[in-house]
N, C-alpha and C positions, 0 to 999 in steps of 0.2 A: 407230059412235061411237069416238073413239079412247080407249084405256085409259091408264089416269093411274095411277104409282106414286109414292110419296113413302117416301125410305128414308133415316135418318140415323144418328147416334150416339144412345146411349142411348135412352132413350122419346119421343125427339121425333117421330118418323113418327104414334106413333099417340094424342100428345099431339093433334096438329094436326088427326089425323082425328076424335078428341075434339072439337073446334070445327067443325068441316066438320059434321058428325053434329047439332051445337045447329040450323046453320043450314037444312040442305039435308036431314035425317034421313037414311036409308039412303040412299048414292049409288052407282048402277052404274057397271059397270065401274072402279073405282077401289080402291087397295089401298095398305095399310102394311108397311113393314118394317121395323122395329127393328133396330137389329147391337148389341146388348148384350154382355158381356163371355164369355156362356156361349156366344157363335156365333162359330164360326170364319168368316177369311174366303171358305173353301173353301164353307161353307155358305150366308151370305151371296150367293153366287154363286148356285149352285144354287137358293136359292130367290126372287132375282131371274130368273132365266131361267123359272124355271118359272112365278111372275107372267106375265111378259114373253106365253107362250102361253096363258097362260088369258083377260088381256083383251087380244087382239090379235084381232079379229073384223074384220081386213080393213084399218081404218082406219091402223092402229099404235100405239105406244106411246110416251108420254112419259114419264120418270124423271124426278123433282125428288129432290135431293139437300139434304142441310147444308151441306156445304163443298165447296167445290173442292180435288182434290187428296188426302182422305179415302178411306178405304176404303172408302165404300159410293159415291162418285164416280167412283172409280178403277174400280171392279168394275164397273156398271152401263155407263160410259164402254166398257170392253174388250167388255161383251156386246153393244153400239150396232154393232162395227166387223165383228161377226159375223154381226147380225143387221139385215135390211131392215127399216125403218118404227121404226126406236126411236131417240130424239132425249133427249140428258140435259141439266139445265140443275141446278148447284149454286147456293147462295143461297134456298133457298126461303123463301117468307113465307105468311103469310096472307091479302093481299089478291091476291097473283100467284097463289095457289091456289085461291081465289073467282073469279076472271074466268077460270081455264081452264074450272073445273066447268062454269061459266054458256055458255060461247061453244063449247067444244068440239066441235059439233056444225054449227058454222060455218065451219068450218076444216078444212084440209086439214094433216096432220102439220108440213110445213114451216110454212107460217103462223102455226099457234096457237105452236111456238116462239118465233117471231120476236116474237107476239103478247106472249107470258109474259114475253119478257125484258123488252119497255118497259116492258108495265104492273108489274112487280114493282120494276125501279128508282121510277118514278112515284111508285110509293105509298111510298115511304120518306120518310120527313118528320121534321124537328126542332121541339121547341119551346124556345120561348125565351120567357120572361116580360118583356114589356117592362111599365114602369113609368109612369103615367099623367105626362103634362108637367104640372106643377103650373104654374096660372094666379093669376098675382098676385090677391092679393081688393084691394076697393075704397076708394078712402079716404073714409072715415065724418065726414072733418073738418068737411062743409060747407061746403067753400070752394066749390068748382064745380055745377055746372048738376045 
């Protein structure tokens, strides 16, 4: 099975695994990581890497990020060029983090990538409130039929 990280700024890693957890309860192979203001990036590092080994069980590893360009992108990104089988993708959401859990087991490293990027743009969506077309009411005069 391939192993899934999601690491961001602030609490959003394990915000996300907070709703992962409502939906899927305890999920294998899958893990958070925070970069709060008390972790250096050096640390960050290191405990990305050491993720990266503990769910790599053959298949490889996925990193989902917050931003592009980010320190926890940029980190994860440098451990990718070092390391076989680990693929980063910034932008994460919650529906592109629902169709890896569900499908990953379908998939081959390359693919569920490729997989994650469409379906995470996909599910992005606007709403916009349109307003019902007001339909003339009828004339009451009695003239016509």
């Amino acid at each position: 099975m391939i192993g899934v990280i999601v690491t961001g700024h602030g609490n959003i890693a394990t915000g996300i695994q907070s709703g992962m957890n409502l939906v899927f309860g305890n999920i294998e192979n899958f893990s958070t990581i925070d970069f709060t203001e008390e972790i250096t990036p050096e640390e960050l590092e290191n405990k990305i890497e050491e993720k990266i080994e503990e769910l790599d069980k053959g298949k490889g590893v996925l990193i989902l990020t917050d931003i592009a360009g980010g320190t926890p992108f940029k980190t994860a990104s440098l451990l990718s060029m070092k390391k076989n089988n680990v693929k980063v993708i910034s932008g994460v959401n919650f529906p592109m983090l629902l169709e890896i859990i569900c499908e990953r087991e379908n998939f081959e490293l390359d693919s569920l990538y490729l997989h994650a990027l469409v379906g995470g743009k996909k599910e992005i969506k606007g709403f916009e409130f349109k307003k019902k077309q007001e339909i003339p009411e009828e004339d009451d005069s009695g003239d016509g039929i």
